[in-house]
C-alpha positions as CSV (number, residue, x, y, z in Angstrom):
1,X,260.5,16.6,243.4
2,X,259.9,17.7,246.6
3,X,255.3,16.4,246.5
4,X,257.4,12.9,247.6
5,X,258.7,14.3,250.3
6,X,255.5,16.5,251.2
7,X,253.4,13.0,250.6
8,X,255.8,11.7,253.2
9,X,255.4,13.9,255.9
10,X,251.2,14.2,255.4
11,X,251.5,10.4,255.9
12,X,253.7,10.4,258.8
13,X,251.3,13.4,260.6
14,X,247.8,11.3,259.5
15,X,249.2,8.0,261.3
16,X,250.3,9.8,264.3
17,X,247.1,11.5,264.7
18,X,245.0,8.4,263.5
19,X,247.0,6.4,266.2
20,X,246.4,8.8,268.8
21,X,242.3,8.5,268.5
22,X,242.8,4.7,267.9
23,X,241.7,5.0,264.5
24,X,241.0,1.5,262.7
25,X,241.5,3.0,259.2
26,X,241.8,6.1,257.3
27,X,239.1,6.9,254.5
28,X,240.1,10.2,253.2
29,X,242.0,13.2,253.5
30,X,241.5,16.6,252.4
31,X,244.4,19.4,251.6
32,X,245.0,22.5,250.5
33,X,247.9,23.4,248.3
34,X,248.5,27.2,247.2
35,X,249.4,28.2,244.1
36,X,252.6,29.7,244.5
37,X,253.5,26.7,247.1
38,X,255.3,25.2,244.2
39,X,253.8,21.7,244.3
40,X,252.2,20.1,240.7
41,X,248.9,18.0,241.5
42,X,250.1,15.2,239.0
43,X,253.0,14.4,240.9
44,X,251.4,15.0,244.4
45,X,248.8,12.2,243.6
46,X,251.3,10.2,242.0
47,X,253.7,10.4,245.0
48,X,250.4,9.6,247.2
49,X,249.4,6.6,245.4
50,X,253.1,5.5,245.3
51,X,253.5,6.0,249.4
52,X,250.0,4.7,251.2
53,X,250.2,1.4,249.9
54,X,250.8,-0.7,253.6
55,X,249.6,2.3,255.2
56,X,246.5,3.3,257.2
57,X,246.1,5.6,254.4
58,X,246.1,2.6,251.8
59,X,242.5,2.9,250.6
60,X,242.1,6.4,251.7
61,X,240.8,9.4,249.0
62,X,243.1,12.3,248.8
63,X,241.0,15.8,248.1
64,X,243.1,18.1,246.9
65,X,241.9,21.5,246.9
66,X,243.9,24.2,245.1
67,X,244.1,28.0,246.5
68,X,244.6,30.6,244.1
69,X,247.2,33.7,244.7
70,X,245.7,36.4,246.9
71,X,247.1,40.3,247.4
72,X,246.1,42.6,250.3
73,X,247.5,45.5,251.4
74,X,248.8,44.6,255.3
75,X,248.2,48.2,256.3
76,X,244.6,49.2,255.2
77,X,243.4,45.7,254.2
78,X,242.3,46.3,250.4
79,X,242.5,43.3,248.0
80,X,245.2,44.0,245.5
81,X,244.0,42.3,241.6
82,X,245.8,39.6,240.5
83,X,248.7,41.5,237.7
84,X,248.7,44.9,239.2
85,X,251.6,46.5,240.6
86,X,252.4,45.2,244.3
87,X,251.5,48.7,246.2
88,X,248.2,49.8,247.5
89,X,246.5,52.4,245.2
90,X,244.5,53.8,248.6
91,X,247.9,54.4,250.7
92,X,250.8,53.0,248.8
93,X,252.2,50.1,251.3
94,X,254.0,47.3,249.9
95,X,251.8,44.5,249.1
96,X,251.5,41.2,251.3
97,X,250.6,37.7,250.0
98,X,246.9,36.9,251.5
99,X,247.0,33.2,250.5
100,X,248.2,30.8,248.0
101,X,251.7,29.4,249.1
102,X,250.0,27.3,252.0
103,X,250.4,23.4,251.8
104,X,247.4,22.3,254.6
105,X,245.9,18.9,255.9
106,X,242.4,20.2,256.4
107,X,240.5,17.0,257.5
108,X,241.2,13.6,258.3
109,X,238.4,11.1,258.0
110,X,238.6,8.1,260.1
111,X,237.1,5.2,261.4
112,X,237.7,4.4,265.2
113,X,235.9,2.4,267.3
């Protein structure tokens, strides 16, 4: 279950940069998780609501905001439909994953004084 250990390192980089500004308390936090990243929602929330307790994060929000799979061609840019064959149909090059195996803090809401 590797959302514990993901949980663990969000919390680790949200106190380091709430620290850094001085930050009196964390409200919420917003991430993006890819589909093809490999992480379930159910356990990502479950692993955050097991982890922030004693933490600035402790009464914190977590938005979780789930990217879809994306294909392009790297060579002449054309989106590539989610179940067709990996190639470009314009000039034939491999296809290249656009998006959806990112895991991203986006936003950190804080209060500082």
């Amino acid at each position: 279950m590797h959302e514990y250990s993901i949980i663990q390192a969000l919390l680790e980089r949200v106190e380091h940069e709430a620290h850094a500004r001085g930050a009196l308390s964390v409200s919420r936090l917003a991430v993006r998780i890819g589909e093809l990243s490999g992480v379930e929602q159910r356990l990502l929330e479950t692993a955050y609501e097991t982890f922030r307790e004693r933490t600035l994060c402790e009464n914190a929000a977590l938005d979780v905001t789930f990217v879809p799979a994306r294909w392009g061609c790297p060579a002449c840019g054309v989106d590539i439909p989610s179940g067709a064959v990996l190639s470009c149909r314009d000039c034939g090059s491999a296809a290249r994953l656009v998006q959806g195996e990112e895991i991203m803090l986006d936003r950190i809401e804080m209060e500082v004084p």
